[in-house]
TORPA-4810 file (N, C-alpha, C, O; in nm, 3 decimals):
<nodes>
NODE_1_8.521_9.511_14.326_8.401_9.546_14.399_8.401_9.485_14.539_8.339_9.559_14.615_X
NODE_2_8.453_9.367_14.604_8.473_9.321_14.669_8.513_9.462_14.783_8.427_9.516_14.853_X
NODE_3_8.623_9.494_14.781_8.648_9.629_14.859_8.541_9.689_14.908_8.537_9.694_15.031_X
NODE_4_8.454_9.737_14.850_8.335_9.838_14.832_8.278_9.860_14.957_8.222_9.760_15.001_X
NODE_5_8.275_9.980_15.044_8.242_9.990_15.163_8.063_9.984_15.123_8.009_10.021_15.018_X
NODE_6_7.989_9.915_15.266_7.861_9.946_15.228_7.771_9.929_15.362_7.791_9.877_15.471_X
NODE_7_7.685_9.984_15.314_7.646_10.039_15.489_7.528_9.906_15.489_7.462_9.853_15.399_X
NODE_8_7.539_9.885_15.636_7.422_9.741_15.673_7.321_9.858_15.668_7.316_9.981_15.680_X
NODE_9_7.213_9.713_15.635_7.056_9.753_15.626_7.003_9.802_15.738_6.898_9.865_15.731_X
NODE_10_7.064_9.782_15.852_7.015_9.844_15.994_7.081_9.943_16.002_7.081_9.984_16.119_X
NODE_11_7.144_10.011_15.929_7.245_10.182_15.912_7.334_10.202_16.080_7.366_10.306_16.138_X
NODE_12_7.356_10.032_16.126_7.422_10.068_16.267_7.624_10.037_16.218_7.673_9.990_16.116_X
NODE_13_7.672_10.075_16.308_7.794_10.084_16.281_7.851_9.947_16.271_7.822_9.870_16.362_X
NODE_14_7.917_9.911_16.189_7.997_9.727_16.174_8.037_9.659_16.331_8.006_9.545_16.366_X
NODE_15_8.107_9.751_16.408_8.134_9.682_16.553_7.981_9.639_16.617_7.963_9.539_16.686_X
NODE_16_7.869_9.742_16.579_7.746_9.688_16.642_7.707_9.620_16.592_7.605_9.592_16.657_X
NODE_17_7.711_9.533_16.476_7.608_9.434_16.419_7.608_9.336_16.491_7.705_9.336_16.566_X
NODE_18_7.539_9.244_16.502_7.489_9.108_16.538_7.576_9.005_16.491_7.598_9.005_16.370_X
NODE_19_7.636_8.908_16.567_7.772_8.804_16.481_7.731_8.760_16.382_7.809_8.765_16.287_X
NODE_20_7.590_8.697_16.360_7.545_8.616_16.265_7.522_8.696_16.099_7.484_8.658_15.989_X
NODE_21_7.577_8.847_16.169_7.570_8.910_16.033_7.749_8.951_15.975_7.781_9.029_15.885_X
NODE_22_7.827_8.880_16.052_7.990_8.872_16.050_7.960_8.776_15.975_7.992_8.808_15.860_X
NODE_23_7.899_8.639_15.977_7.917_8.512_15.991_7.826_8.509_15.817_7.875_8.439_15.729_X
NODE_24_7.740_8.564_15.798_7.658_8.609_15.674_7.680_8.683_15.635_7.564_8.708_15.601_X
NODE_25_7.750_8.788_15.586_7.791_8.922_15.490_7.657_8.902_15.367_7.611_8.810_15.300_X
NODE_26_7.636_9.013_15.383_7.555_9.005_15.277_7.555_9.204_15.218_7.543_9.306_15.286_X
NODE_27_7.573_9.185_15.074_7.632_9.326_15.017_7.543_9.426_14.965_7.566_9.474_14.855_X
NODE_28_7.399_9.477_15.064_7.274_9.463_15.037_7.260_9.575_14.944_7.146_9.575_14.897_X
NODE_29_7.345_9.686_14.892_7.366_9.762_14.761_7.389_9.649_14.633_7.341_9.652_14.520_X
NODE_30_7.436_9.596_14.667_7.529_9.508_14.523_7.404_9.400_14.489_7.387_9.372_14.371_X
NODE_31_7.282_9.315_14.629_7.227_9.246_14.623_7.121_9.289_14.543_7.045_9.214_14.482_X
NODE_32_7.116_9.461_14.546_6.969_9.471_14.477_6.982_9.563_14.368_6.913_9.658_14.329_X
NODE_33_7.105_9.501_14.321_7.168_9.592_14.170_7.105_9.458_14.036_7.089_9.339_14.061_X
NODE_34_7.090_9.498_13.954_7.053_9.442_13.848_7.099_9.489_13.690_7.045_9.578_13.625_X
NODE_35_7.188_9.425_13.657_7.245_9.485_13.545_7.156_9.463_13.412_7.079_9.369_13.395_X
NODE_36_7.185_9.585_13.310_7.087_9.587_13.209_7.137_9.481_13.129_7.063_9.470_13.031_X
NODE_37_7.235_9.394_13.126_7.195_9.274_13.036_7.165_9.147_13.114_7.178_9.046_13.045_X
NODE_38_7.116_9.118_13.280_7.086_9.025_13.355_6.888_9.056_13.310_6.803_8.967_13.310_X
NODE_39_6.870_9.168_13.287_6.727_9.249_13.336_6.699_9.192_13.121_6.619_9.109_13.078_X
NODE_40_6.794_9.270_13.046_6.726_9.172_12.903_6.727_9.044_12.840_6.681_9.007_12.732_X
NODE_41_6.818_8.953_12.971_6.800_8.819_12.937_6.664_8.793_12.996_6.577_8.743_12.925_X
NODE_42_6.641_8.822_13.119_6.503_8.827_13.200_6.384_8.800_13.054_6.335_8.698_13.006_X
NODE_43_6.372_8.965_13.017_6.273_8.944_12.943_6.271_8.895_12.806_6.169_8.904_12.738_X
NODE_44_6.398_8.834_12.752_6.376_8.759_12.599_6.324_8.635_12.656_6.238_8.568_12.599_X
NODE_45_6.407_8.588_12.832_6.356_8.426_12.831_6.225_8.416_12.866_6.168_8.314_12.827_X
NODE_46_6.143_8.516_12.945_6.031_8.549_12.965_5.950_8.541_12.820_5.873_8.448_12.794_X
NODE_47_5.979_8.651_12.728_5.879_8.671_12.625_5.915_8.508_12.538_5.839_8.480_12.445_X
NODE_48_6.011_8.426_12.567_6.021_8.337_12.488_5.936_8.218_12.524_5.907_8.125_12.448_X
NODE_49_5.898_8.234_12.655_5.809_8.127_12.719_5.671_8.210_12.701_5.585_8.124_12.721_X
NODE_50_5.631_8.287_12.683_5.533_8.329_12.667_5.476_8.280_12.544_5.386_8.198_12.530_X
NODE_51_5.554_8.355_12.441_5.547_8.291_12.295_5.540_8.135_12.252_5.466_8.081_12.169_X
NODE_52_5.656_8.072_12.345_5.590_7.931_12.321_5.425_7.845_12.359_5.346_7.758_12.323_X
NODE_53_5.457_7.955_12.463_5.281_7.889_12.580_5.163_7.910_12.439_5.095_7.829_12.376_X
NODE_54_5.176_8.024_12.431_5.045_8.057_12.276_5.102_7.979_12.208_5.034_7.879_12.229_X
NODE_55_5.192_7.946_12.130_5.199_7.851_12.014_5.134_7.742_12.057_5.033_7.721_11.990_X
NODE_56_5.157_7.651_12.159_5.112_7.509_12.214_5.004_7.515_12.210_4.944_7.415_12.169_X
NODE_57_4.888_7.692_12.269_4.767_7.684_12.257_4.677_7.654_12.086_4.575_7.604_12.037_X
NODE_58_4.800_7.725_12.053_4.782_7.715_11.874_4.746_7.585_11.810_4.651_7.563_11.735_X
NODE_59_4.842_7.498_11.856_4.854_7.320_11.825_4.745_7.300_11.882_4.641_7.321_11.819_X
NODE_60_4.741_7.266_11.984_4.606_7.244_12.086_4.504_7.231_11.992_4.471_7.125_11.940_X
NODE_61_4.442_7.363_11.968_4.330_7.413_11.905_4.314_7.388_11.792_4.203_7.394_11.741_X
NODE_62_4.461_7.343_11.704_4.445_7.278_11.563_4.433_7.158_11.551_4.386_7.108_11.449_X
NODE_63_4.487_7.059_11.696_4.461_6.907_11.647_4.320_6.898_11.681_4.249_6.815_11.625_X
NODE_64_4.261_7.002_11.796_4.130_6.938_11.860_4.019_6.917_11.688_3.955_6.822_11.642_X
NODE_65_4.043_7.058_11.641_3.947_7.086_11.525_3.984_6.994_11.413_3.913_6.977_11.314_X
NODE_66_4.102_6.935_11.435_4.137_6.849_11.297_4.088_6.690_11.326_4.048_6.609_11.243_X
NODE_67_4.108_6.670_11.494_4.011_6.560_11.494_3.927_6.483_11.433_3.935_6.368_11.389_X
NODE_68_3.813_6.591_11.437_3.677_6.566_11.390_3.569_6.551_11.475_3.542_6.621_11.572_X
NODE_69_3.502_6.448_11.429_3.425_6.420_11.519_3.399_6.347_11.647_3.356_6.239_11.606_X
NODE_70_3.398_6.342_11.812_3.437_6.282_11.905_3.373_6.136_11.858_3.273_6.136_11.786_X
NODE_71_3.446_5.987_11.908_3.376_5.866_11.946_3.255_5.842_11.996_3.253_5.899_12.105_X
NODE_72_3.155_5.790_11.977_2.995_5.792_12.042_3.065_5.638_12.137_3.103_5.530_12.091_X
NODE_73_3.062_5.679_12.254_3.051_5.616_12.398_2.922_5.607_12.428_2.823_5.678_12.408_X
NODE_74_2.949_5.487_12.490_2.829_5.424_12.618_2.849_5.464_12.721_2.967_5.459_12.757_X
NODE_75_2.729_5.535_12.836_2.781_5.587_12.925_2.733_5.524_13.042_2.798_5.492_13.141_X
NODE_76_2.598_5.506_13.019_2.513_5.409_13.139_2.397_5.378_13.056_2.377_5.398_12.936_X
NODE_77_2.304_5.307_13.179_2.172_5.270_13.103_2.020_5.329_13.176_1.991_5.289_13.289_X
NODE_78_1.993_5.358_13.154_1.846_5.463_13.214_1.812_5.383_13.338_1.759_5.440_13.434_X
NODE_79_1.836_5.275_13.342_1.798_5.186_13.478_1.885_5.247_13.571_1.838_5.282_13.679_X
NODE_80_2.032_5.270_13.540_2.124_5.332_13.633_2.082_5.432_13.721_2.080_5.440_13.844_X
NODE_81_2.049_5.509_13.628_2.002_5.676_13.683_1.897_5.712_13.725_1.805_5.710_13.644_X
NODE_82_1.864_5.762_13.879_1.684_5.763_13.901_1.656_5.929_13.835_1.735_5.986_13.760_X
NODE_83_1.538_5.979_13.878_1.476_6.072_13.828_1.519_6.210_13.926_1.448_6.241_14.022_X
NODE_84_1.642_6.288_13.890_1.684_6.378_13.964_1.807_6.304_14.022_1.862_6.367_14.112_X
NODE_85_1.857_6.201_13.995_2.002_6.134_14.025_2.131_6.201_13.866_2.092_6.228_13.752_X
NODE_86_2.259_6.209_13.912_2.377_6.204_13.855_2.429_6.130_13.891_2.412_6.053_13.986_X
NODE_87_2.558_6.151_13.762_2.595_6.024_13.719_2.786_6.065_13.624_2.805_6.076_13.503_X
NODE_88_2.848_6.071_13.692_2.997_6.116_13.639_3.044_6.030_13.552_3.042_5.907_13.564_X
NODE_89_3.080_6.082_13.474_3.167_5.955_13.364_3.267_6.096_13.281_3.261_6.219_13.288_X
NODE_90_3.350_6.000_13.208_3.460_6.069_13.151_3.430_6.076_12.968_3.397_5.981_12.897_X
NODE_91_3.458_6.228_12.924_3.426_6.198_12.816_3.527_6.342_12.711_3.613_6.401_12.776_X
NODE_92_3.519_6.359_12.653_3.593_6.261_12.487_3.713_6.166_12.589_3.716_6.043_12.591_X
NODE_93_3.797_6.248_12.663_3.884_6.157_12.720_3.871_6.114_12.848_3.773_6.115_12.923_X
NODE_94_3.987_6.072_12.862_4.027_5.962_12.970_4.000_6.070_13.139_3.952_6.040_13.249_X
NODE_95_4.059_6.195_13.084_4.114_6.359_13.189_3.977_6.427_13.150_3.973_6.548_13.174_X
NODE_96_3.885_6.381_13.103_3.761_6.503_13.082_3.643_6.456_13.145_3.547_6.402_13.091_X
NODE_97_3.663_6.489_13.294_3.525_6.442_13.385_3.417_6.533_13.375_3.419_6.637_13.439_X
NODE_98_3.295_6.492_13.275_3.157_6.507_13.272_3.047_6.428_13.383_3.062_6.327_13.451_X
NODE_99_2.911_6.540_13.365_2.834_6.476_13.460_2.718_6.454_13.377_2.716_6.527_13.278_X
NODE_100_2.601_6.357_13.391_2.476_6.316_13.320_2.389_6.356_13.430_2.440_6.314_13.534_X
NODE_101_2.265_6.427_13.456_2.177_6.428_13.494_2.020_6.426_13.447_1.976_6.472_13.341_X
NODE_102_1.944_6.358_13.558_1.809_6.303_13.438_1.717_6.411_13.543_1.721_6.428_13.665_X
NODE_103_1.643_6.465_13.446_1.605_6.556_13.502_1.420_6.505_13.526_1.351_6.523_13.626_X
NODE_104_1.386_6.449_13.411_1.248_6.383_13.406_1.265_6.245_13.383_1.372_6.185_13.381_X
NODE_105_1.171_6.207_13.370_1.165_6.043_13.302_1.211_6.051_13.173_1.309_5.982_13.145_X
NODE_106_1.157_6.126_13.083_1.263_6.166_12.948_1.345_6.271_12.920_1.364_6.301_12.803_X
NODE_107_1.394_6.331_13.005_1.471_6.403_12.992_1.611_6.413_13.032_1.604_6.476_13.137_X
NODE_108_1.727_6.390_13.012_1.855_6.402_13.018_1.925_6.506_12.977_1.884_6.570_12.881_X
NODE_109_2.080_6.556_13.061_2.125_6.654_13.038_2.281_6.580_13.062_2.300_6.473_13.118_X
NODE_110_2.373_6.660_13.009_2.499_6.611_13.061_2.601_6.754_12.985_2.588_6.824_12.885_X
NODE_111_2.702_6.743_13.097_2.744_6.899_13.094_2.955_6.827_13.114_2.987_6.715_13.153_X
NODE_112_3.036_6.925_13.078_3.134_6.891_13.130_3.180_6.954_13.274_3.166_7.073_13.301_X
NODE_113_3.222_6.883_13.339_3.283_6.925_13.492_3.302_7.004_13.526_3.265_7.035_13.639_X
NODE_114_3.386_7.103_13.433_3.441_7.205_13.514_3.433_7.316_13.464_3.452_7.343_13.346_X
NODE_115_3.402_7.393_13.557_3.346_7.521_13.544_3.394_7.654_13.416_3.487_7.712_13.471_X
NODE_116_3.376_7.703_13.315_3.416_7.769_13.256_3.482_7.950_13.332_3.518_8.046_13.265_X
NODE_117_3.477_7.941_13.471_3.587_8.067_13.552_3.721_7.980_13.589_3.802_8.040_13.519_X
NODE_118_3.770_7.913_13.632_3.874_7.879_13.664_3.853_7.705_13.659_3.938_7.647_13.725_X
NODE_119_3.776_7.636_13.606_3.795_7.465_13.563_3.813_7.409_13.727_3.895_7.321_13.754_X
NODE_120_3.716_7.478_13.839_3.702_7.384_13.962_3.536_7.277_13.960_3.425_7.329_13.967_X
NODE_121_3.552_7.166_13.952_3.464_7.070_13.954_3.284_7.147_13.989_3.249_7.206_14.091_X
NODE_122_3.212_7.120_13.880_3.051_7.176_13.914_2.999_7.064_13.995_3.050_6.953_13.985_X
NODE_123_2.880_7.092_14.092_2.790_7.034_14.154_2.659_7.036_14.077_2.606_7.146_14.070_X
NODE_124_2.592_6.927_14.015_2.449_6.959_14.005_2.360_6.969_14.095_2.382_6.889_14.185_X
NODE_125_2.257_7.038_14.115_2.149_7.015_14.244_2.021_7.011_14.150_1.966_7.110_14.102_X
NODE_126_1.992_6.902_14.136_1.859_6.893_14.037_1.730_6.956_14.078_1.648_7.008_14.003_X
NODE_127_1.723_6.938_14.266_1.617_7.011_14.316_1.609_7.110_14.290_1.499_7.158_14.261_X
NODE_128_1.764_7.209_14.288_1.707_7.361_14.307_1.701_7.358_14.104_1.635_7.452_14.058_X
NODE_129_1.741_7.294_14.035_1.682_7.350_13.897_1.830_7.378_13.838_1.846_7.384_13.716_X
NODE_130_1.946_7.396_13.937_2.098_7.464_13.878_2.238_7.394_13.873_2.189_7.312_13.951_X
NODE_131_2.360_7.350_13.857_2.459_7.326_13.907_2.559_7.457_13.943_2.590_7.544_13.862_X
NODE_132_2.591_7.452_14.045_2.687_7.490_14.135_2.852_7.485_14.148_2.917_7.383_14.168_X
NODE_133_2.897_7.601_14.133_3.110_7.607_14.148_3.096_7.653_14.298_3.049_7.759_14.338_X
NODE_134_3.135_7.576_14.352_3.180_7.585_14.503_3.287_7.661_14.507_3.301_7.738_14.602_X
NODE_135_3.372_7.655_14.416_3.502_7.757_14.443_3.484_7.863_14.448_3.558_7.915_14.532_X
NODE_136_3.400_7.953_14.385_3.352_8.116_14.359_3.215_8.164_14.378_3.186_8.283_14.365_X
NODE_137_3.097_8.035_14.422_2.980_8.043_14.401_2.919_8.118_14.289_2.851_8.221_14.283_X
NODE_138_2.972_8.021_14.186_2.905_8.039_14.025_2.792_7.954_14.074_2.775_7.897_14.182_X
NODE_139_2.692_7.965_13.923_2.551_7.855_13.891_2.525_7.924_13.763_2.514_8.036_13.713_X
NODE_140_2.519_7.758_13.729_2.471_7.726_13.588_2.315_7.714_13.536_2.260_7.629_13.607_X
NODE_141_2.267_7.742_13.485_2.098_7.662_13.452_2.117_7.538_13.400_2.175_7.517_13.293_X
NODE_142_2.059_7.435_13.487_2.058_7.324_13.483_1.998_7.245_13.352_2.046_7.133_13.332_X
NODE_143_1.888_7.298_13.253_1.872_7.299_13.156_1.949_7.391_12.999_1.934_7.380_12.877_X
NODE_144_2.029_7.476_13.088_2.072_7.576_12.952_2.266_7.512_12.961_2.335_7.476_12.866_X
NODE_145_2.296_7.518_13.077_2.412_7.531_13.087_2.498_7.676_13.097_2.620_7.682_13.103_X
NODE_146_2.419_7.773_13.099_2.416_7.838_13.112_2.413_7.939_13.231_2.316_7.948_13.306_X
NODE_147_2.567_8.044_13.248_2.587_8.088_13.359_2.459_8.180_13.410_2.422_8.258_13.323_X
NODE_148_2.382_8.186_13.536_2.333_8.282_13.599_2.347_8.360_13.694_2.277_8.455_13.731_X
NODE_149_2.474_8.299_13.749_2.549_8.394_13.881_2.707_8.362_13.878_2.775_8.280_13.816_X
NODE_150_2.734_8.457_13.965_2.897_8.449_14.009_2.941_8.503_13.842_2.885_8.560_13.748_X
NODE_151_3.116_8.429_13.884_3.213_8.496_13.749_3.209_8.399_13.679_3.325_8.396_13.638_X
NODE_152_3.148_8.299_13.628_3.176_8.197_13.528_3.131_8.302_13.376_3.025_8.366_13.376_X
NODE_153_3.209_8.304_13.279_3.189_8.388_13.159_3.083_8.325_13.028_3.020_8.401_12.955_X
NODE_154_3.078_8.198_13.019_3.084_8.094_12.907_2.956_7.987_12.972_2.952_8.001_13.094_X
NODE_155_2.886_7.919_12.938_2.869_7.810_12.932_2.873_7.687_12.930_2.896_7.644_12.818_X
NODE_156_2.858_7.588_13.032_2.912_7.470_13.000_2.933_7.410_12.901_2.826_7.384_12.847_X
NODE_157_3.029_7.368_12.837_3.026_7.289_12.744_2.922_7.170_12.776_2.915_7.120_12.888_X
NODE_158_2.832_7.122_12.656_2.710_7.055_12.698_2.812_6.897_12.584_2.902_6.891_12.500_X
NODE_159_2.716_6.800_12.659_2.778_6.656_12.617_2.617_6.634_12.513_2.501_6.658_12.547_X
NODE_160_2.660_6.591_12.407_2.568_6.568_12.276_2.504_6.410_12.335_2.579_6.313_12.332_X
NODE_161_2.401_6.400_12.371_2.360_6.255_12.420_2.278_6.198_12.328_2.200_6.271_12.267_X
NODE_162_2.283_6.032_12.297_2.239_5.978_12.219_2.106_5.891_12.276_2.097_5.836_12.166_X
NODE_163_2.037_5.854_12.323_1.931_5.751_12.379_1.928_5.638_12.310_1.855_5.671_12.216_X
NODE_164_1.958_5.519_12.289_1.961_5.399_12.199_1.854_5.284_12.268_1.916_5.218_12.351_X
NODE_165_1.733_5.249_12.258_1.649_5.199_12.328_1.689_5.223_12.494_1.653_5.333_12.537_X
NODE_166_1.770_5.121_12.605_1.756_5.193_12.748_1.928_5.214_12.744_1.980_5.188_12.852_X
NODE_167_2.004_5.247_12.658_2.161_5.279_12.662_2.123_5.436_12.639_2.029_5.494_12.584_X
NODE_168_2.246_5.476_12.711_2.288_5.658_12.703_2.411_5.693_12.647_2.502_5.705_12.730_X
NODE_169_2.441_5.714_12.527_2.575_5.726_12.438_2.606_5.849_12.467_2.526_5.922_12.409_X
NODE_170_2.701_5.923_12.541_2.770_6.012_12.482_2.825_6.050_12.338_2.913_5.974_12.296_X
NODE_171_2.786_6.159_12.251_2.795_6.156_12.116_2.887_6.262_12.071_2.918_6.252_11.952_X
NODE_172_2.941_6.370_12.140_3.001_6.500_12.121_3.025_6.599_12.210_3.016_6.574_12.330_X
NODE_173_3.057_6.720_12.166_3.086_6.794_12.281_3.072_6.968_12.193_3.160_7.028_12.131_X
NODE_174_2.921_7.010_12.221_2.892_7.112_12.183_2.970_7.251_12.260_2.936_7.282_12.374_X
NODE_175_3.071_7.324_12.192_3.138_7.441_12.242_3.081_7.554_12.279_3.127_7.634_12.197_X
NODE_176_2.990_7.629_12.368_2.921_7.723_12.312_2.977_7.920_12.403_2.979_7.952_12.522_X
NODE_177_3.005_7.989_12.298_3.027_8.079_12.380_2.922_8.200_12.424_2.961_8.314_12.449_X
NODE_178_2.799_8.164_12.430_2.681_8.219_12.505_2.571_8.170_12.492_2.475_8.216_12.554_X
</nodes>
């Protein structure tokens, strides 16, 4: 194949090309040939990473549920937090940034971080009543967790809060899909 006459991509004659295309040969028939067993390794190694990606989701989803029940954490203490103040802390893990917001004198809310459209960090705004995805301009109801605009599909996952005289335990992590 080497032999193989082949016409440059600029269809000008070989004495006219440009040196740097002497100096670069490039065999632009041969470059954009793809043989049918280069094209079905493609897609076994493709469908094989595919297939693994769902299995992992598989595991995932079986240790989370085999768990059990999350650790009841301390998160702050009501003195911390004023009335319409947040308050970030991490919860079941170390990588799972949740937010606490006090909405009344007895009332508390706490939601996980990130947004159920693409997992970019929520804003609460206690004034306007909602939290906020800056990435897509989603909003949540600040009491429901619950999407009311933009593409968020789901609901925040809401954080199960405990009140223990003036301590705030994080207790769980309610899943909800509407």
């Amino acid at each position: 194949m080497s032999d193989q006459i082949t016409i440059p991509p600029d269809f000008r004659s070989p004495e006219a090309q440009p040196a740097w295309r002497q100096d670069f040969p490039i065999d632009w028939p041969q470059d954009q040939y793809v043989e049918r067993r280069d094209f079905m390794k493609f897609l076994v190694l493709t469908s094989a990473a595919m297939t693994a990606g769902q299995f992992w989701i598989g595991v995932q989803n079986w240790l989370r549920k085999r768990r059990g029940r999350d650790e009841i954490r301390r998160v702050a203490t009501l003195d911390q937090i004023a009335v319409g103040g947040t308050l970030v802390f991490n919860y079941p893990g170390e990588h799972d940034p949740c937010v606490l917001v006090r909405i009344s004198e007895t009332e508390l809310v706490a939601y996980s971080q990130k947004c159920t459209h693409l997992s970019c960090a929520v804003i609460p705004r206690p004034d306007r009543g909602d939290i906020h995805c800056p990435c897509h301009e989603g909003l949540f109801d600040l009491r429901s967790g619950r999407p009311i605009a933009g593409p968020p599909p789901r609901p925040l996952p809401r954080i199960l809060l405990d009140i223990r005289g003036r301590d705030v335990y994080a207790a769980g992590v309610e899943w909800r899909t509407s």
